[in-house]
N, C-alpha and C positions, 0 to 999 in steps of 0.2 A: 805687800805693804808698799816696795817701789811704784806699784801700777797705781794706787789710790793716792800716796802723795803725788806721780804726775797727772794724774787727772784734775786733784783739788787745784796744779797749779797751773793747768788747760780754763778752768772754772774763773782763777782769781786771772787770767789774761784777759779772758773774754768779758768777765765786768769792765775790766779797763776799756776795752772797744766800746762797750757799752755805753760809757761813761763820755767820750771822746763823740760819740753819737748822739749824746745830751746836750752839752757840748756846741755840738754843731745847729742843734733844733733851737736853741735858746739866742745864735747868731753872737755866740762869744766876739769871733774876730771885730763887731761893730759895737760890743758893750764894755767887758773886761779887758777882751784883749790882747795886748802882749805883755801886760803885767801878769794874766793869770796864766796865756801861754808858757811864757818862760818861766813861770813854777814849774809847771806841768812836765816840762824839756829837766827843771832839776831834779824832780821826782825822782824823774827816770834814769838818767845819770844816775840818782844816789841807789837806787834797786839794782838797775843795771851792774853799779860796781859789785854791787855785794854778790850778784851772780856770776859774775867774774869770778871773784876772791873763792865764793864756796867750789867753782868747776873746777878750780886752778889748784888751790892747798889744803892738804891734809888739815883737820880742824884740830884745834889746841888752841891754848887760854889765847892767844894772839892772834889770830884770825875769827875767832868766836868776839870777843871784845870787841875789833874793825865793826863786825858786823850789826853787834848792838850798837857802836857809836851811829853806823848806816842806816839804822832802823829808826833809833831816836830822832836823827836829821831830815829820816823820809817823814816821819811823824808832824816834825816840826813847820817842816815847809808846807805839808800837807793842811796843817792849821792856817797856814798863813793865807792857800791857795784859796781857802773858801772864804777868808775874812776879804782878800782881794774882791771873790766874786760876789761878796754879800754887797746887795743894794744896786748893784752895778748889772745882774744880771738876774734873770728868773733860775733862783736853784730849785727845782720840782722835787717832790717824794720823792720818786724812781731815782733820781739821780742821787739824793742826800744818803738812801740805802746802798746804792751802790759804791759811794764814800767809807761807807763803815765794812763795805766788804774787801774795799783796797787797802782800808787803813788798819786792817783786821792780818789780814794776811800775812805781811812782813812779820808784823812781830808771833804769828803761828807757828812760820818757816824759820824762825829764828830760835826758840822755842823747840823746836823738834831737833834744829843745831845743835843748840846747848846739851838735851840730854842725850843723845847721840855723843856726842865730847866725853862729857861725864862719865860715859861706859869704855873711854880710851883716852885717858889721858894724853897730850900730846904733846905736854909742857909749852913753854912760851917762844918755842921756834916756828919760822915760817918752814915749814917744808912740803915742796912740792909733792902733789898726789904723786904717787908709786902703787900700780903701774897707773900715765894718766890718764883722764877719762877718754875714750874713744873719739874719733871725731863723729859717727852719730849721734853720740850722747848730747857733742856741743851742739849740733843740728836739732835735735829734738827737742832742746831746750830753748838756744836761738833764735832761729827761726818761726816760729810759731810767737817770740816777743816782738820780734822787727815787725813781722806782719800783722799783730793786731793790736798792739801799743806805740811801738815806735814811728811807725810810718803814717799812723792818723796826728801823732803829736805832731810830725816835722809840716803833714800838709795842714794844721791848726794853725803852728805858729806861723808858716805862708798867708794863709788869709789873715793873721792878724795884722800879718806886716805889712802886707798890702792895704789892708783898710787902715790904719793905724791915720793921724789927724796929718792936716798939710802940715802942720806948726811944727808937727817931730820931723819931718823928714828935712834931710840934709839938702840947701840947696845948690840947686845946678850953675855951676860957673863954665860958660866957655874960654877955649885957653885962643887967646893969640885972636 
């Protein structure tokens, strides 16, 4: 069961790359931008934490709830990120499937939290995992988000920033 949920979440990374590759063909940094960048950087933040939270504490009614409120907000922003790119940018098939495989996910992995919980109650304390998880475990999970989510967002939001209009950018004063 371990091995197939981390493969389903090997599967929902690499739509993310996927996605970030869309993305790139569609020359976001010159259309949407750093408006749909910097969703894309909350996104991840908001998934990011929840992976955090689940590596970190034993699940009970308080940590499963964080995670729903983290799942509803990745939702949310997620809504936001395509209303950003609508009009603004070519969103193709491929990419709008790959939307419902990210926006699918979270609440899968949350989902399998909860009844997971439900079979140990843990009441409303945060308490840290006992024993905690390994540091491979953080590696096998980690690792594999930095390098195929995190690091095409941060080089997105880079080209955004850098094409981003004269008008935004702050201007240069010399001193003295």
């Amino acid at each position: 069961m371990i091995a197939a949920l981390y493969l389903a979440y090997l599967l929902w990374l690499a739509a993310g790359w996927a996605d970030f590759r869309c993305h790139r063909h569609t020359d976001l940094a010159h259309t949407s931008g750093l408006r749909e960048s910097s969703l894309h950087l909350l996104q991840l933040a908001l998934i990011g934490g929840g992976t955090i939270l689940a590596l970190t504490f034993e699940l009970g009614r308080a940590p499963v709830l964080a995670l729903a409120a983290l799942v509803a907000a990745h939702a949310w922003v997620g809504y936001r990120d395509t209303c950003s790119a609508y009009g603004r940018r070519d969103l193709r098939p491929i990419e709008q499937h790959l939307h419902s495989v990210l926006d699918a996910a979270p609440v899968a992995a949350w989902t399998i939290a909860a009844l997971a919980y439900a079979a140990d109650d843990g009441g409303w304390d945060w308490r840290l995992r006992r024993p905690p998880l390994a540091p491979a475990g953080w590696l096998a999970v980690l690792a594999p988000a930095l390098l195929l989510c995190v690091w095409p967002a941060l080089r997105e939001f880079r080209s955004a920033w850098r094409a981003r209009p004269a008008a935004a950018r702050p201007e240069r004063t010399r001193a003295g």
